[in-house]
Structures are given as C-alpha cells and as structure tokens.
N, C-alpha and C positions, 0 to 999 in steps of 0.2 A: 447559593446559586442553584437556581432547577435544570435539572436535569433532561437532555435534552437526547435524542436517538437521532442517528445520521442514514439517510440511505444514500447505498451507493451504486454504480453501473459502474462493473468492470467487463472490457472487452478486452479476448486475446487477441493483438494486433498481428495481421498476413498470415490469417489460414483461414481456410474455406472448406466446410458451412463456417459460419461465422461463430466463434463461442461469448456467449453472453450472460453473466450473471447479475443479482442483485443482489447486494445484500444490506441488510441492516445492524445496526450496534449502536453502542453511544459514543456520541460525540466525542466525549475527553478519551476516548482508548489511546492508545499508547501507539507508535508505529509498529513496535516489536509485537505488539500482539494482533497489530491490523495482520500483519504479515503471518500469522497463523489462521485468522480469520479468512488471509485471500488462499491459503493452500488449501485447508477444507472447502471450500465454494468452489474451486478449479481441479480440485482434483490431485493437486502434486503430492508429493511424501518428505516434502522439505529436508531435500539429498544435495542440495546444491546451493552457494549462493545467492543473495538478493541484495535489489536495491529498489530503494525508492527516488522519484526524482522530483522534487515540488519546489517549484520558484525557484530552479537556478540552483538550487542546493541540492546533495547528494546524502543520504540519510541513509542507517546500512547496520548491521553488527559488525565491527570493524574486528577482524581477527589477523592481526599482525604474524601470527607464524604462515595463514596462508599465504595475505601477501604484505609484504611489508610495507609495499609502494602507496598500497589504498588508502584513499581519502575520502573523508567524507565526517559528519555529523552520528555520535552512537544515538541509531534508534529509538531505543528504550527510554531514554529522556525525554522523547519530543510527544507530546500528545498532538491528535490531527488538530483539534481545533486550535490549535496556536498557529499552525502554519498553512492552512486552505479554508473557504467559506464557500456556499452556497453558489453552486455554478463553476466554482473552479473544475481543472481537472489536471490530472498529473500521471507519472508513470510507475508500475511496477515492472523492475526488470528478476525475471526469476531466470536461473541456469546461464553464467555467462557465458556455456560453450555451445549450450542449442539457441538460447535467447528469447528467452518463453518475454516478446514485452507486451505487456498491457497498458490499456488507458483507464485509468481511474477518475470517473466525473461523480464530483460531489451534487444526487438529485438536491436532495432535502435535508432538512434542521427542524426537525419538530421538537416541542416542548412535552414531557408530559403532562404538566398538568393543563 
C-alpha cells in the first residue's frame, strides 16, 4: 500500500477572532495520536478529556475510573482512514467542562509517490 499524507482544517468552533489551523500527517494515524497531533497545532497541554465524533460514533480513551458511564469506541485502535475520506468532516471535543469543540475537515489524501 503507498503511503499517503492527509491535510487537515481544524477550526475552534464560538470564539471570536476565529482560531484556525492546518495540519498535515499521514493518513493511516491512529485517532489517539491525531489527538496529540490536534493539542500541539491548538495549543492545549492535554489536561482534560477528549473525544472525537465521526459518523455517529463516539471514539475516546475510555477511562472507566473517570467515568464509568462513558461510552464510546477506544481510540487507539481506530486509524482515520477507516473511518473518514476526502471532504468529510467531524468533531473534536477537547475539555468537557469548557468545551473546547472543533470541526475537523478532511482537505486532502495525497499519495507520495
């Protein structure tokens, strides 16, 4: 399989100036490590939890002593490219108790070679 790089547009959704980033990586990353990749590009110090939200699914580091109640898909399993393509977009929700939510739109899928 070649290997391919994803760019991304993530925006912090309701605050004003607008915060916008791009980033790039490759396509088969992992959710759990997008989710390091979106704290560096925004700025956070990954103090709180996250989630991510794509198609109706909820994907997360699930830590049962926080809460026991939460559900959702562990992370670390899921690589992006199984579960979004080119023009999708989906959410990052970082700190449930501020509610940092972003939009994540998938730009691009380039090939390298």
């Amino acid at each position: 399989m070649a290997a391919s790089l994803v760019r991304l547009k993530v925006t912090l959704d309701h605050v004003e100036p607008m915060v916008r980033r791009r980033v790039v990586g490759p396509w088969r990353i992992r959710l759990s490590r997008l989710h390091e990749v979106l704290q560096a590009a925004m700025g956070w110090t990954d103090a709180h939890l996250h989630e991510f939200e794509i198609g109706g699914k909820t994907y997360a580091t699930l830590h049962p002593e926080d809460d026991p109640e939460r559900e959702g898909i562990y992370e670390r399993r899921v690589r992006l490219d199984r579960v979004a393509t080119t023009g999708d977009h989906f959410s990052y929700l970082y700190d449930f108790g501020d509610s940092w939510q972003h939009r994540v739109v998938v730009e691009r899928v380039e090939s390298l070679h």
